[in-house]
N, CA, C and O atoms as a Maestro MAE file, in Angstrom:
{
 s_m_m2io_version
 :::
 2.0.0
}

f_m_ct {
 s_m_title
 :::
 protein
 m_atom[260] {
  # First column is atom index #
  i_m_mmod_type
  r_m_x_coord
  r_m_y_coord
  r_m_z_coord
  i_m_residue_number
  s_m_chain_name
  s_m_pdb_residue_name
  s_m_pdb_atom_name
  i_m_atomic_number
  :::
  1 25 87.069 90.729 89.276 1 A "UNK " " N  " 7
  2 3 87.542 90.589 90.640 1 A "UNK " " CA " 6
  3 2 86.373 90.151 91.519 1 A "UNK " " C  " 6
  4 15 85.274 90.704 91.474 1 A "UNK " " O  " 8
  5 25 86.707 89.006 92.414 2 A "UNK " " N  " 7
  6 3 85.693 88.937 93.256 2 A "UNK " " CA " 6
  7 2 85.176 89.572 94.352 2 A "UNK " " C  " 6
  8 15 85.776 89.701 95.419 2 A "UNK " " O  " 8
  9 25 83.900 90.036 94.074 3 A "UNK " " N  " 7
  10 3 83.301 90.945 94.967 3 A "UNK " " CA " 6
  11 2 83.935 90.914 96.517 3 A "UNK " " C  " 6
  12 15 84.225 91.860 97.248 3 A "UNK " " O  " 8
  13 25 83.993 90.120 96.642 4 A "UNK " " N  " 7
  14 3 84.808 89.927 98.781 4 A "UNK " " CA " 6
  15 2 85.588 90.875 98.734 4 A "UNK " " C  " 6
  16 15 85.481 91.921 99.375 4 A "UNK " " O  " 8
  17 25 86.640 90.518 97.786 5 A "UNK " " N  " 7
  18 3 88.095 90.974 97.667 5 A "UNK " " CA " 6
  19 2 87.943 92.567 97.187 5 A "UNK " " C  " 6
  20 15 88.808 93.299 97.669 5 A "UNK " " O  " 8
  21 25 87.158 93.086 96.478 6 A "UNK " " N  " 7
  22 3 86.871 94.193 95.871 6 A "UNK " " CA " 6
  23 2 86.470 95.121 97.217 6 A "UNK " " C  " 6
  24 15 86.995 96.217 97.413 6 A "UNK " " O  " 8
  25 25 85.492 94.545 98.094 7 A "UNK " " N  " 7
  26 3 84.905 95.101 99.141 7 A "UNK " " CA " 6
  27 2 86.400 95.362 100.208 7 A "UNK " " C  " 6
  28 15 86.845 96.476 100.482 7 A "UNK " " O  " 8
  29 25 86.836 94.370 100.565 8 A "UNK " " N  " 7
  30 3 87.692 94.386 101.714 8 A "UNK " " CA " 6
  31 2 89.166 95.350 100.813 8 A "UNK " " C  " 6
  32 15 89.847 96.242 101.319 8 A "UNK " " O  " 8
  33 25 89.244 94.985 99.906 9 A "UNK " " N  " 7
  34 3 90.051 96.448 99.404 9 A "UNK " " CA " 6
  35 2 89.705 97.949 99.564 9 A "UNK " " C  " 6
  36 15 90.340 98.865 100.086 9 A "UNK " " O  " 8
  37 25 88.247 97.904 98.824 10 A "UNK " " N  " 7
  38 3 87.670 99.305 99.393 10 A "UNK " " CA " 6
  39 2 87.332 99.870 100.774 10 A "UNK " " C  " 6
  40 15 87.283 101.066 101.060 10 A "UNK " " O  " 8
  41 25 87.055 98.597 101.774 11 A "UNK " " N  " 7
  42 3 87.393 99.070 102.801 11 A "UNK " " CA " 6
  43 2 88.846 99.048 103.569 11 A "UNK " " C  " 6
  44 15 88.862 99.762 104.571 11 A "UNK " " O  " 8
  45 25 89.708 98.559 103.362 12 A "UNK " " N  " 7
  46 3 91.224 99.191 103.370 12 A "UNK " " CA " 6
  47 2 91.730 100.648 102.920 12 A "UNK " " C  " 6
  48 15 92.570 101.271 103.570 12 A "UNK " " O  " 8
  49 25 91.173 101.097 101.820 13 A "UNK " " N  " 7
  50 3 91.519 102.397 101.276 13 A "UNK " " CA " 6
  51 2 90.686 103.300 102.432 13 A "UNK " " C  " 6
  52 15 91.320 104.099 103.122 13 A "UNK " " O  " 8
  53 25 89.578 103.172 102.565 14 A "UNK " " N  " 7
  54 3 88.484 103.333 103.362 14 A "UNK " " CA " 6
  55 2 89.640 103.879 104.907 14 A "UNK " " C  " 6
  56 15 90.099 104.998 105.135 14 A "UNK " " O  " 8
  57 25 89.784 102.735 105.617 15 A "UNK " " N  " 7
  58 3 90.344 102.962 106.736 15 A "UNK " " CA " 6
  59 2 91.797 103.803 106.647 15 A "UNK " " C  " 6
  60 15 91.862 104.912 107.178 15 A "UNK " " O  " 8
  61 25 92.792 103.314 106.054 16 A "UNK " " N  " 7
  62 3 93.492 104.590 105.584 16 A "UNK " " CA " 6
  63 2 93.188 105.249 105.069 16 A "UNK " " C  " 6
  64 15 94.165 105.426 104.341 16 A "UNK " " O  " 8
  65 25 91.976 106.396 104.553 17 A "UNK " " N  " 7
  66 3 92.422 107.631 104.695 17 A "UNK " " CA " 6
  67 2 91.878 107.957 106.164 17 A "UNK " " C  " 6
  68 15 92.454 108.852 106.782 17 A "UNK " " O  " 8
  69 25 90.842 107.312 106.741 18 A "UNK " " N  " 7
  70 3 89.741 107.255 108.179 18 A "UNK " " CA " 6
  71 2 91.289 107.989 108.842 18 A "UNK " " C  " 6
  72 15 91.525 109.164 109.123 18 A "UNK " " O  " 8
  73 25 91.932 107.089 108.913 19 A "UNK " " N  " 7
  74 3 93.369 107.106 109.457 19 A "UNK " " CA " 6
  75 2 94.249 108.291 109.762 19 A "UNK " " C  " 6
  76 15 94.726 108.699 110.821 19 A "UNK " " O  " 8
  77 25 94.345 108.875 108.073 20 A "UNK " " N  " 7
  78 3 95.356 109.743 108.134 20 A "UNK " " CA " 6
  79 2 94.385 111.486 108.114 20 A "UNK " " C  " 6
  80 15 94.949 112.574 107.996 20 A "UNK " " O  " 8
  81 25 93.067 111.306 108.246 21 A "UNK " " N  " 7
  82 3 92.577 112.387 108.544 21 A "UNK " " CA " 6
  83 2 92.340 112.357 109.885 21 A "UNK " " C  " 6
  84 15 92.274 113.414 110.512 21 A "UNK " " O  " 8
  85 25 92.237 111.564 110.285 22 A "UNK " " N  " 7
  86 3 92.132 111.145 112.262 22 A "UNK " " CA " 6
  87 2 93.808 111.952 112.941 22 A "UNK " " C  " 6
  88 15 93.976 112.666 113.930 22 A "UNK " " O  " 8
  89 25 94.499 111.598 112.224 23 A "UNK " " N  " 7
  90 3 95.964 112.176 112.682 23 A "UNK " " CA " 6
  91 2 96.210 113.639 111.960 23 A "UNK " " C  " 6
  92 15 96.912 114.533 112.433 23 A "UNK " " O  " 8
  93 25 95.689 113.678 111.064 24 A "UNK " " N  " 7
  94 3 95.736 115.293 110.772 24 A "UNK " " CA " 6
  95 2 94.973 116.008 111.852 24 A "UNK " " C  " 6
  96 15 95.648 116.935 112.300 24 A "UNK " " O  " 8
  97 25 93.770 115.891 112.433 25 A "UNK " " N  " 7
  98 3 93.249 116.220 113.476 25 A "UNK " " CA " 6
  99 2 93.813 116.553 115.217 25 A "UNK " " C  " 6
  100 15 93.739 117.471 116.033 25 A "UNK " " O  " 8
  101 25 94.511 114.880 115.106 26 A "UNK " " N  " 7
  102 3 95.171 115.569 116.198 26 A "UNK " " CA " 6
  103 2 96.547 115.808 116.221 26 A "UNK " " C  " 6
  104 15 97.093 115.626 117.309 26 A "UNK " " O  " 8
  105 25 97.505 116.311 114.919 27 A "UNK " " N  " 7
  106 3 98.184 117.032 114.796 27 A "UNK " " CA " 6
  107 2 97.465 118.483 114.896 27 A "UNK " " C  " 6
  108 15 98.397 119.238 115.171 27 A "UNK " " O  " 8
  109 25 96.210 119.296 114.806 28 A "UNK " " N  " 7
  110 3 95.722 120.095 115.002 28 A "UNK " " CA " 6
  111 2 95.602 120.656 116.549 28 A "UNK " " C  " 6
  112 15 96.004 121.760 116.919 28 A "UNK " " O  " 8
  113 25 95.028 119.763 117.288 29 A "UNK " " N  " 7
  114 3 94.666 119.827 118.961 29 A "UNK " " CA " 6
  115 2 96.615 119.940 119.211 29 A "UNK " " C  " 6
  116 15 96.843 121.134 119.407 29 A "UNK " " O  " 8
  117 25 97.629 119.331 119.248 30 A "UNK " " N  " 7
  118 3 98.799 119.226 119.816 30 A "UNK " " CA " 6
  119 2 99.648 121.085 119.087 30 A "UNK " " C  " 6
  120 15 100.439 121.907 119.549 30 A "UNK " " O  " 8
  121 25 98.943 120.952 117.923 31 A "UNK " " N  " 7
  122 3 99.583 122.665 117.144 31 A "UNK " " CA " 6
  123 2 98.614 123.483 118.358 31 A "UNK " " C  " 6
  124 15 99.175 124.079 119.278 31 A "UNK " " O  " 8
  125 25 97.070 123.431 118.237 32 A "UNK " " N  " 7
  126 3 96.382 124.574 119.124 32 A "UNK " " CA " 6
  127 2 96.823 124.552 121.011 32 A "UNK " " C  " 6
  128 15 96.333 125.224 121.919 32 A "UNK " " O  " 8
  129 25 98.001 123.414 121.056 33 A "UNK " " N  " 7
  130 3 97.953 123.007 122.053 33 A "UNK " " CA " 6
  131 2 99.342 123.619 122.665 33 A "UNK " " C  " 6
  132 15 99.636 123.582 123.860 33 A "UNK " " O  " 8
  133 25 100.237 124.258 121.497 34 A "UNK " " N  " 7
  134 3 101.542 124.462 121.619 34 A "UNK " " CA " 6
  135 2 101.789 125.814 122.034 34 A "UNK " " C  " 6
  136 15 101.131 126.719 121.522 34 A "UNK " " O  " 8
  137 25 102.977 126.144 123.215 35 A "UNK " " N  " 7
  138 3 104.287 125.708 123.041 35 A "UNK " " CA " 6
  139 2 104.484 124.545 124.004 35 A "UNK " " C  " 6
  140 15 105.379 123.724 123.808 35 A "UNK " " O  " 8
  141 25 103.601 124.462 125.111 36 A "UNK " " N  " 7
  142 3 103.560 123.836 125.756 36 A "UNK " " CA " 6
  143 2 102.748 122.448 125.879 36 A "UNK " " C  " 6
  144 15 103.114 121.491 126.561 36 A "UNK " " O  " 8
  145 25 102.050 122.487 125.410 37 A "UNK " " N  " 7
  146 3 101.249 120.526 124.876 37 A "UNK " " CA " 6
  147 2 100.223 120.683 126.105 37 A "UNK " " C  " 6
  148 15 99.608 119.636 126.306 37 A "UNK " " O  " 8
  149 25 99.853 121.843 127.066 38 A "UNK " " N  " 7
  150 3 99.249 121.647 128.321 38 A "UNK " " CA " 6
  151 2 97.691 121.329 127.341 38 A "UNK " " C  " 6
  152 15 97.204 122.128 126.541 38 A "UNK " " O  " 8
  153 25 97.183 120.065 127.658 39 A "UNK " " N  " 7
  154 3 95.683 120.273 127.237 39 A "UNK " " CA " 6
  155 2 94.300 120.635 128.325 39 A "UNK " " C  " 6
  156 15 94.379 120.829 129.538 39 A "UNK " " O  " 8
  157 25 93.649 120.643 127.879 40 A "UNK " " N  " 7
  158 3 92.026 120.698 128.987 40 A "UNK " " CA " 6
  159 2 91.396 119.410 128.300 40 A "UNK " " C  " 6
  160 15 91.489 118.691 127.305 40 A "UNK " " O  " 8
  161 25 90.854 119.550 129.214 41 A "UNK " " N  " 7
  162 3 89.933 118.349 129.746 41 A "UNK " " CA " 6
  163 2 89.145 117.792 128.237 41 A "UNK " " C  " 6
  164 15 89.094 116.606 127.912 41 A "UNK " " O  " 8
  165 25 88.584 118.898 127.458 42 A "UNK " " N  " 7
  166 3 87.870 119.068 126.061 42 A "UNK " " CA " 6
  167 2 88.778 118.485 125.231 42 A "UNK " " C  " 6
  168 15 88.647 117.520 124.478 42 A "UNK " " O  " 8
  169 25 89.885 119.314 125.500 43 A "UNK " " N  " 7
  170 3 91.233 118.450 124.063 43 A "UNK " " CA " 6
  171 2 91.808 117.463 124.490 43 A "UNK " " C  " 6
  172 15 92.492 116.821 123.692 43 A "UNK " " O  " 8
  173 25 91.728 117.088 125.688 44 A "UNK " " N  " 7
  174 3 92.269 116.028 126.218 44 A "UNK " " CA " 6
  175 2 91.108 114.660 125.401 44 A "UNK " " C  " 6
  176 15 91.465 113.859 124.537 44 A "UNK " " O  " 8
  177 25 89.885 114.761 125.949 45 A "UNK " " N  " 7
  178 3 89.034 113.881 125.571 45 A "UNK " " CA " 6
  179 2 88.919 113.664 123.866 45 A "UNK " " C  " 6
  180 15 88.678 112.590 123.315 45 A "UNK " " O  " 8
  181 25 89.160 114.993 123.182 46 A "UNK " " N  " 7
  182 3 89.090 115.131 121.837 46 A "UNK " " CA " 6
  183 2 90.324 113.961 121.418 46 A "UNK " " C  " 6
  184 15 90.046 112.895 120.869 46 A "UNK " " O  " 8
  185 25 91.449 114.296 121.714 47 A "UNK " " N  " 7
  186 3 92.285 113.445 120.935 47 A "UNK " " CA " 6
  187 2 92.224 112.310 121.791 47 A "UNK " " C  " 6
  188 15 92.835 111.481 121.116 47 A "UNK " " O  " 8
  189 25 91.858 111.694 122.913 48 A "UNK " " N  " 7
  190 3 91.823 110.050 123.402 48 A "UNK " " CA " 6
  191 2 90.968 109.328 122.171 48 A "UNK " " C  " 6
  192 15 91.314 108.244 121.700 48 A "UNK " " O  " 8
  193 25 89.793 110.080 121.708 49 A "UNK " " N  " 7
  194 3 88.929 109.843 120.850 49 A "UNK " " CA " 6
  195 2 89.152 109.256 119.498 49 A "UNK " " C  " 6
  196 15 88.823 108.275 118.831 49 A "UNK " " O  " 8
  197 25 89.977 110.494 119.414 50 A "UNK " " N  " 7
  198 3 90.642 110.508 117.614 50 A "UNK " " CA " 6
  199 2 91.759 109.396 117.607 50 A "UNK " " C  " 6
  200 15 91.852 108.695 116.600 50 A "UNK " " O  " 8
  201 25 92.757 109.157 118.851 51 A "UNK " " N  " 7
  202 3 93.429 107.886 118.528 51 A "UNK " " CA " 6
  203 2 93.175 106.413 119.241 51 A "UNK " " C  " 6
  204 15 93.998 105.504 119.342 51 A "UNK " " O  " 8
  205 25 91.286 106.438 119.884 52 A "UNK " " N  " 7
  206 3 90.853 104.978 119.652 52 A "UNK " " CA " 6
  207 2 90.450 105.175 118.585 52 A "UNK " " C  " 6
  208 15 91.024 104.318 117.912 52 A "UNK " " O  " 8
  209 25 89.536 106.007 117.633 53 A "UNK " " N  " 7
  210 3 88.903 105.797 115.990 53 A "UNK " " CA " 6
  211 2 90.309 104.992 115.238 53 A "UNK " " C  " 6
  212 15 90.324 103.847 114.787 53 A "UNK " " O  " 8
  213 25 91.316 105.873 115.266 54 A "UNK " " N  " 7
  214 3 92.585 105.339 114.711 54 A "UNK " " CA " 6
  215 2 92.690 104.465 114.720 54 A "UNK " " C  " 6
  216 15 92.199 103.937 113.723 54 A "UNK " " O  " 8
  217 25 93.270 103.614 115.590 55 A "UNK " " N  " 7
  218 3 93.726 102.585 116.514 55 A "UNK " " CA " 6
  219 2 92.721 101.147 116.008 55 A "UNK " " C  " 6
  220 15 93.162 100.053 115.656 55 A "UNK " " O  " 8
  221 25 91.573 101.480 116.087 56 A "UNK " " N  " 7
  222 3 90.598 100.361 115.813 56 A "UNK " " CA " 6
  223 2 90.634 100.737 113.880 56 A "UNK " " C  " 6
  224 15 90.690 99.717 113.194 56 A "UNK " " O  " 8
  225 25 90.613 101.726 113.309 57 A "UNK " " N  " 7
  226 3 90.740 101.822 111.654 57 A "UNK " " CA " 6
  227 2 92.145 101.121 111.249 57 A "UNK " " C  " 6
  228 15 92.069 100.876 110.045 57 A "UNK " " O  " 8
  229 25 92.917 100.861 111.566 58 A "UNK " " N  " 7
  230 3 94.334 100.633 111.800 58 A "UNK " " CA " 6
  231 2 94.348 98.656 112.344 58 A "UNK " " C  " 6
  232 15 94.841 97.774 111.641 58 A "UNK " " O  " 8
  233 25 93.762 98.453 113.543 59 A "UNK " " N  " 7
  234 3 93.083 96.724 113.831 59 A "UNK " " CA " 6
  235 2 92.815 96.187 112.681 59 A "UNK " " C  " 6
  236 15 93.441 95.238 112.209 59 A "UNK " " O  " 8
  237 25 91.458 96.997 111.919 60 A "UNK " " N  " 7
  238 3 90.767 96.594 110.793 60 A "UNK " " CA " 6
  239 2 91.646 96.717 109.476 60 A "UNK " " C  " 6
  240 15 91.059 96.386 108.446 60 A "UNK " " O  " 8
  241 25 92.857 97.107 109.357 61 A "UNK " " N  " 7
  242 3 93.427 96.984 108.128 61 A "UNK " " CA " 6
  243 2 94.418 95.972 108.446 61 A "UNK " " C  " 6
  244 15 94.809 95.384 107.438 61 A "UNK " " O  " 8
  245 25 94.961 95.576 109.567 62 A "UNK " " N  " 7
  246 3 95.702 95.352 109.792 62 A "UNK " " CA " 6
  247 2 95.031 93.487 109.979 62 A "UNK " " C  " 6
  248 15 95.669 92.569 109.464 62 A "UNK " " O  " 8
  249 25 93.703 93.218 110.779 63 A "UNK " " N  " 7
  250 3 93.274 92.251 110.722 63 A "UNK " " CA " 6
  251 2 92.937 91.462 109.122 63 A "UNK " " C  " 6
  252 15 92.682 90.260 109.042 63 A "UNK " " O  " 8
  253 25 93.004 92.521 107.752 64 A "UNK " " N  " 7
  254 3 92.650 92.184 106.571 64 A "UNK " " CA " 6
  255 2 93.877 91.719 106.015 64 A "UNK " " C  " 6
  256 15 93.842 91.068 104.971 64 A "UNK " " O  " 8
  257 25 94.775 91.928 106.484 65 A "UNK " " N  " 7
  258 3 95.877 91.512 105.488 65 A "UNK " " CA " 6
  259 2 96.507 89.820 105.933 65 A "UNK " " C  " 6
  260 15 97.395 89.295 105.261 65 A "UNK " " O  " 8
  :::
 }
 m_bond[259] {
  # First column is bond index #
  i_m_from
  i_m_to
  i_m_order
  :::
  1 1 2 1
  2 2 3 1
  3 3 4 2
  4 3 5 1
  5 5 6 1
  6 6 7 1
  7 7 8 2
  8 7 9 1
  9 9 10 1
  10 10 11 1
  11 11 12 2
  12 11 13 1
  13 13 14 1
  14 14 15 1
  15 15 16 2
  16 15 17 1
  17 17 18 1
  18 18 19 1
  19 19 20 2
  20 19 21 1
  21 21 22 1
  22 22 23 1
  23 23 24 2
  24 23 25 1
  25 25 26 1
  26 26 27 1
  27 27 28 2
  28 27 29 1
  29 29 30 1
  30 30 31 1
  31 31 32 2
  32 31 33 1
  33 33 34 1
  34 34 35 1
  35 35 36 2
  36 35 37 1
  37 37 38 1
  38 38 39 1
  39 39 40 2
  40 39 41 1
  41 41 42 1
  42 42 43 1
  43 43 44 2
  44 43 45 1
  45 45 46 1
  46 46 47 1
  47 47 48 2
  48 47 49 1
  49 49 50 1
  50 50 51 1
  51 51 52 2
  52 51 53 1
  53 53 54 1
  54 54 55 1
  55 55 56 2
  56 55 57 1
  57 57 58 1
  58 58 59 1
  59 59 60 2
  60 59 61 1
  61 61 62 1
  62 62 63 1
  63 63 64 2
  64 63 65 1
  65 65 66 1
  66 66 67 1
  67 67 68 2
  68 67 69 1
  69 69 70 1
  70 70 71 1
  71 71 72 2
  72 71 73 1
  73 73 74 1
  74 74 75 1
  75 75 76 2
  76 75 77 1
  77 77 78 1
  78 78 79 1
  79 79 80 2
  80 79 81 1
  81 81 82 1
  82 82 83 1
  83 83 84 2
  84 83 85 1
  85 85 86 1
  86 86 87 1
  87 87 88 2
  88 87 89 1
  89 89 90 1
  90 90 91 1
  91 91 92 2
  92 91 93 1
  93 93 94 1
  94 94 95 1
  95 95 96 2
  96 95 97 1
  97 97 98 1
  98 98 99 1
  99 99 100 2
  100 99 101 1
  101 101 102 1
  102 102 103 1
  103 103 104 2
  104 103 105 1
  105 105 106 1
  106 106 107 1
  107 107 108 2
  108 107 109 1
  109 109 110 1
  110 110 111 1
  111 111 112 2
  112 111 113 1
  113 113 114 1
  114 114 115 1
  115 115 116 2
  116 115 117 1
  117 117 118 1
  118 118 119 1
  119 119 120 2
  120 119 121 1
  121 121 122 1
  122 122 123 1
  123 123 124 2
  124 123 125 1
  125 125 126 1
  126 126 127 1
  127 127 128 2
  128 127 129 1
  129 129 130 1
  130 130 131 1
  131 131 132 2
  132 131 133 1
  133 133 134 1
  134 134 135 1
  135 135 136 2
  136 135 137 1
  137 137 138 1
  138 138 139 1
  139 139 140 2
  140 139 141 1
  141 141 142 1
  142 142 143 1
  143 143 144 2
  144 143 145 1
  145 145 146 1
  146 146 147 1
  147 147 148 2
  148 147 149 1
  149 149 150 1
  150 150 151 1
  151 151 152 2
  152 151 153 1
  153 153 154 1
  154 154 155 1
  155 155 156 2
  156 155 157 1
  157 157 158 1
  158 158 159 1
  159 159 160 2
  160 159 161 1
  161 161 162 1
  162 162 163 1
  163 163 164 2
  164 163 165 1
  165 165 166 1
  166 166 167 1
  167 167 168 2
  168 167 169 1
  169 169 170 1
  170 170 171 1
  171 171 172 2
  172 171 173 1
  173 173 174 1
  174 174 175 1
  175 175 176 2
  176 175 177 1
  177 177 178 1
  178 178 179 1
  179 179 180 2
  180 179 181 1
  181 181 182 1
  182 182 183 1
  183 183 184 2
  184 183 185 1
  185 185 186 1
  186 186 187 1
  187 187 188 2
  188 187 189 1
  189 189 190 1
  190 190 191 1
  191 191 192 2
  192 191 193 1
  193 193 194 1
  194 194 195 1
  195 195 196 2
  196 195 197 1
  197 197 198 1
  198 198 199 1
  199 199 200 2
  200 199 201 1
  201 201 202 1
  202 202 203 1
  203 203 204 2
  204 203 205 1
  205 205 206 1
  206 206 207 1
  207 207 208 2
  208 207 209 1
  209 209 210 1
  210 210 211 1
  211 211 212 2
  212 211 213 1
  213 213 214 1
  214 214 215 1
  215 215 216 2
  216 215 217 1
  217 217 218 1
  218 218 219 1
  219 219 220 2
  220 219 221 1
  221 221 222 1
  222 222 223 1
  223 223 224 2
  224 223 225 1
  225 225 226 1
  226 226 227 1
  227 227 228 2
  228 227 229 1
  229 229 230 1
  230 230 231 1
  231 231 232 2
  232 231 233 1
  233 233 234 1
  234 234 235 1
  235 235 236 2
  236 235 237 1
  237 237 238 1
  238 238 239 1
  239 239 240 2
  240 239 241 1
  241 241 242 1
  242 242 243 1
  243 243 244 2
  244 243 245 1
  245 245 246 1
  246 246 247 1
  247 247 248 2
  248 247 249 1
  249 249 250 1
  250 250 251 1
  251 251 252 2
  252 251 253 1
  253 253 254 1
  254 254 255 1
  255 255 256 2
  256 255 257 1
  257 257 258 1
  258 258 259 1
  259 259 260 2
  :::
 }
}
C-alpha cells in the first residue's frame, strides 16, 4: 500500500476515535450537568472546546474522503 494512502487512513482512524472520545466527554459535562443542563462558565467553556476539537477532527475526515 502506498505510504500516502496508509498515512491518511491512519489518520482517519486517528480522528474518529479523537471524535468519539471528544463526545464521550461531553456526554459527561451534560450527565454532571443534569436534571437541568444549567452549566457554569467552566463547563460551559469545557464543552465549546470539546465540540470545536470535534468539529475540526470531523473537517479533517471529512476533507479526506
Amino acid at each position: 500500500m502506498d505510504k500516502t494512502i496508509a498515512q491518511r487512513n491512519k489518520q482517519r482512524v486517528e480522528d474518529t476515535f479523537r471524535v468519539l472520545d471528544l463526545m464521550e466527554d461531553v456526554r459527561d459535562i451534560w450527565r454532571d450537568a443534569a436534571p437541568l443542563q444549567n452549566l457554569s462558565e467552566e463547563s460551559r467553556a469545557a464543552l465549546t472546546k470539546k465540540i470545536e476539537k470535534a468539529r475540526k477532527a470531523l473537517d479533517r475526515i471529512e476533507a479526506s474522503l
